[in-house]
C-alpha angles and dihedrals in degrees: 000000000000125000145184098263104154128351136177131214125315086258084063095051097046091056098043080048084222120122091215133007102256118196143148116285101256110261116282094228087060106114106219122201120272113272092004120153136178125200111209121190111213136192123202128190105236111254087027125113118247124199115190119189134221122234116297102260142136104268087209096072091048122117096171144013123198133190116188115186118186103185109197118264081020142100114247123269120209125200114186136172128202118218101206093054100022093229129150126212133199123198122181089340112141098149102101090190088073115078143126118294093224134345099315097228081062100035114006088190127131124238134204111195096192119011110224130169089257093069094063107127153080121313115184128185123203127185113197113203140150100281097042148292121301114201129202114192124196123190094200119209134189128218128206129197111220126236102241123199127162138182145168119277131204127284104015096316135122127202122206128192139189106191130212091339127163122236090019112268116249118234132216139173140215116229104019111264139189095270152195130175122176131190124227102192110202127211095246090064096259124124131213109208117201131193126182116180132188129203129195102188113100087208089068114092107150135035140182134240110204107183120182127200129170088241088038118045114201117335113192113206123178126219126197110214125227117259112250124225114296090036091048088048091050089044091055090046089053097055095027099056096050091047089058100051084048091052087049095048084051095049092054093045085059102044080050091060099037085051095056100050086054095059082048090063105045091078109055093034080063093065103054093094110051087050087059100045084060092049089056096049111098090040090054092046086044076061105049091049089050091048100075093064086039094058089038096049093041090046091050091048087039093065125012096153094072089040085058094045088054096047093049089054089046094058102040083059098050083045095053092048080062087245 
């Protein structure tokens, strides 16, 4: 297994395009100078595993082996083994995550299962042995990679973000804008990084995002910028237009039909009556039989002076022919 050993300064590292200088743990048999002590800077992508090693030195002279972990914002844990007796011993150690990487009287070295922020701090290992103590010391660093998104703005302008990284992102445009980036720094170390660019030539349409990060690399990302006045105009005529020729065409298509049904209908709309002239047929002839008494009975009631009168004429002649 591979572990942070050394490492140099972030420039280093930038150029090597690696986030912490991984190497084999020296060999064991190698003798280091009495007292002597490194101090490796180290940098861990956060959800990796980290393995820290303790100085080069024959495990068969060791009496005793000594991790001591100071966690930022934590008291210190300390994790030993003693060589004569082979015991281990824990104090003030609750992650779980941090243990050794073998037996420790065969690899003294640390591991770290799953790199999170709250394992920033200092490890230091230290070997205790006849001629002395060796001391290996780790600043240990984690990376983050940000969260980017990116989208068009209004009036001919692109924003760009890198979310909760760590270290902050950097941001660049292509072409060269107008722009504007700002920093939110959070509590838990992480940095949110936002750009926002303008462009005033018309002849620029797309444009390009490029956001570093030491986990990352360069991620391009392209932007299409919003039309300004006279080629948005132009845009809403072009779809527009053609919508409302569609909407005529429907709206004949409709009257057409509406037409048609109609026609349909006259016809039999036209019949109605004579059917129900037939249907009224025998009650208008029951009527018109009626009718005769009707008009006899109403004439007799209409006028019963000149019925009297006829009848009086009618009974002095019968008188006078002595009947």
């Amino acid at each position: 297994m591979l572990c942070f050993w050394r490492t140099s300064h972030v420039a280093v590292l930038l150029i090597w395009g690696v986030f912490a200088a991984e190497s084999s743990c020296p060999d064991k048999n190698q003798t280091m100078q009495n007292n002597s002590s490194t101090m490796t800077e180290v940098f861990v992508q956060m959800g990796k595993k980290a393995l820290l090693c303790c100085p080069s030195i024959s495990l068969t002279k060791v009496i005793l082996i000594t991790w001591t972990i100071t966690l930022r914002g934590q008291p210190s844990c300390i994790i030993s083994y003693k060589a004569d007796t082979r015991e281990t011993h824990e104090s003030n150690c609750s992650d779980r995550s941090i243990t050794w990487a073998s037996t420790p009287d065969l690899a003294p070295d640390l591991q770290i299962s799953a790199v999170a922020l709250q394992h920033e701090g200092r490890y230091s290992c230290d070997i205790a042995v006849p001629d002395g103590n060796f001391q290996n010391i780790y600043d240990l660093q984690v990376l983050v990679p940000p969260e980017v998104t990116h989208f068009p703005g209004e009036n001919r302008t692109a924003v760009c973000e890198a979310i909760a990284g760590k270290p902050a992102a950097q941001i660049s445009w292509t072409p060269d804008g107008d722009c504007v980036a700002k920093n939110e720094s959070h509590s838990n170390g992480t940095v949110t990084v936002r750009s926002t660019c303008h462009w005033e030539q018309s002849h620029v349409s797309v444009v390009f995002c490029v956001v570093s990060h030491l986990t990352t690399g360069n991620q391009s990302l392209s932007i299409e910028l919003g039309r300004g006045g006279d080629q948005l105009l132009g845009s809403y005529i072009q779809y527009i237009i053609p919508s409302i020729i569609i909407l005529i065409i429907i709206g004949c298509i409709c009257l057409l039909k509406i037409s048609g049904c109609r026609k349909c209908k006259l016809p039999k709309s036209g019949a109605t009556p004579d059917i129900e002239e037939d249907e009224m047929q025998p009650y208008a002839s029951y009527t018109e039989k009626s009718n005769p008494l009707y008009d006899t009975v109403t004439t007799t009631e209409a006028h019963p002076a000149s019925q009297g009168k006829v009848n009086g004429t009618d009974c002095l002649t019968l008188s006078a022919m002595g009947i």
